[in-house]
N, C-alpha and C positions, 0 to 999 in steps of 0.2 A: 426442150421439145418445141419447133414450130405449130404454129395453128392445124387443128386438124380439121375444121372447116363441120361436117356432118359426122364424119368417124367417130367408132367407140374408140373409148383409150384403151382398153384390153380385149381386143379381141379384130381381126379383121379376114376377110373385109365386110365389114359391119358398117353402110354409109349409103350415100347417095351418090346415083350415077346418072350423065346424062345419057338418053336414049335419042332414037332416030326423032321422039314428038316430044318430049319433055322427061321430065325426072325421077327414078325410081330408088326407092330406100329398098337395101339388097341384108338380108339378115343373114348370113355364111357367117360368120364368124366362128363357129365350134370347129373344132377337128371333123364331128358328123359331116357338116355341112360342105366343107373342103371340096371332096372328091365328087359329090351332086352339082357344087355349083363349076367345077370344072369342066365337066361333061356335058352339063346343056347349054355351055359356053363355045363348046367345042375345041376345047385344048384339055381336053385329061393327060396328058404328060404333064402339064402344071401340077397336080396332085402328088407329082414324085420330083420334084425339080428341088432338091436341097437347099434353096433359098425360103422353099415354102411348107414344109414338110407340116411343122406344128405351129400354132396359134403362136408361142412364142416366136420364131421364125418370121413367119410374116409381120408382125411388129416393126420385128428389127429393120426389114427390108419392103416396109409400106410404100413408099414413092417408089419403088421400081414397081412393086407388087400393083399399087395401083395405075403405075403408067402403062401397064400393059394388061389391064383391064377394062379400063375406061373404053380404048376403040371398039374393043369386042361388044359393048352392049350399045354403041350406035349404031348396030346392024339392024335392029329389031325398034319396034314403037313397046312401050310403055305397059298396053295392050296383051301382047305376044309375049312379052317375060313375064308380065303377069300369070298366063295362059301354061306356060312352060314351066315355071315357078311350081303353081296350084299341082300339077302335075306330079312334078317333083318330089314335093315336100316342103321345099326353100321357102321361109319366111320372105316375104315381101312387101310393097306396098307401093300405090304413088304419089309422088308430092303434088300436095293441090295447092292451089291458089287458096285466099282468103274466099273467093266468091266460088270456087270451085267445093272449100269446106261446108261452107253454108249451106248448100244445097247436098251435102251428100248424104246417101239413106243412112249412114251409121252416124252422124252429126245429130238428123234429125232423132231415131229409133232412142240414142242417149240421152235426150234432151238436153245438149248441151248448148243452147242457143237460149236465151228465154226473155220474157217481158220482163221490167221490174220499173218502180216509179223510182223519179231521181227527183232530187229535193226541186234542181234548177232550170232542169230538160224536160220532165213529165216523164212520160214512158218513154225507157230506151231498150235497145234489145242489148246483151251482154252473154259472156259465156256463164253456164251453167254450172253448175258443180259436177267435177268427174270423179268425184267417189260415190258412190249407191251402192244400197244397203237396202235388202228385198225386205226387210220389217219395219227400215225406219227411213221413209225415205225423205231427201232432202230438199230444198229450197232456197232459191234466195229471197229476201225478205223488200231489199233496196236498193241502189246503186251504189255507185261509187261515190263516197265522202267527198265534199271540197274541204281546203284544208281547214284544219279545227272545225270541223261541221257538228263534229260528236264531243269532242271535248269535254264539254261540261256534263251531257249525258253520261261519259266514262267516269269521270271521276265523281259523281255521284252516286254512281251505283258500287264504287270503292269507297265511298263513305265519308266523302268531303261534303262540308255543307257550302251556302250558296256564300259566305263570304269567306272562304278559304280559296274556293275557284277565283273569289272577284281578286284573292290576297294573289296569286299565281299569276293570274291574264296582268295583273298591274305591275308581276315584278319580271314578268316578260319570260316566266318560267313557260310558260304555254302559251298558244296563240286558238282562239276560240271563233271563229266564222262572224265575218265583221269587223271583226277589229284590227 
């Protein structure tokens, strides 16, 4: 199999498309989804056309399936399938930029962006933890490591004492921050 670029591997069309302003992730891939996203496409005869009938089908014949997809949703902005989508049912979404993400209400609402000190930067901003847990919630503690930054911290707290680490960093089994 060539690159599928944004596609699920089992299931389509489950991917990104471009629109008239920029890029939307289109969630159709069920059989459900099939004949909804046909129709506010405006080709429902696609929902009966024996290249596409079941999920497995469209697999088979993805690059035709998506070449005659792709024009249909540069009719509309990003906006408007969204609009049409929410309607629908069709899972959907758009692709943001990096600086489009940062700003957006569901970035900030999960706190997926947050402060932390970093040994060599001070405060940087970083992504957050995306699992939460309404009883126990989480945090990051500190940046990102430079390499062997923790080293010795790790193997201490597995129960090497301080000339076991020095017996390691000198036989070049680990490399410790500094050296």
């Amino acid at each position: 199999p060539g690159p599928m670029g944004s596609a699920h591997p089992l299931g389509a069309p489950y991917q990104a498309f471009q629109t008239a302003d920029g890029w939307l992730n289109v969630g159709a891939g069920t059989q459900a989804m099939w004949p909804r996203l046909t129709k506010v496409l405006g080709v429902p005869e696609m929902a009966d056309d024996p290249r596409y009938l079941t999920v497995a089908d469209r697999m088979t014949h993805l690059d035709e399936l998506i070449g005659e997809l792709a024009p249909l949703f540069e009719r509309r902005t990003v906006d408007e399938w969204l609009a049409i989508f929410e309607a629908e049912g069709i899972p959907g979404g758009p692709v943001l930029s990096i600086g489009e993400m940062l700003e957006d209400p569901q970035t900030i609402a999960r706190d997926m962006i947050t402060e932390v000190p970093h040994s060599r930067l001070g405060t940087v901003k970083t992504l957050g933890t995306p699992i939460k847990f309404s009883g126990t919630p989480t945090a990051l503690r500190r940046g990102a490591p430079l390499l062997g930054e923790h080293t010795a911290e790790v193997l201490h707290e597995l129960g090497y004492s301080d000339d076991e680490v020095a017996a390691f960093v000198d036989g070049g089994t680990v490399i410790v921050a500094g050296d």
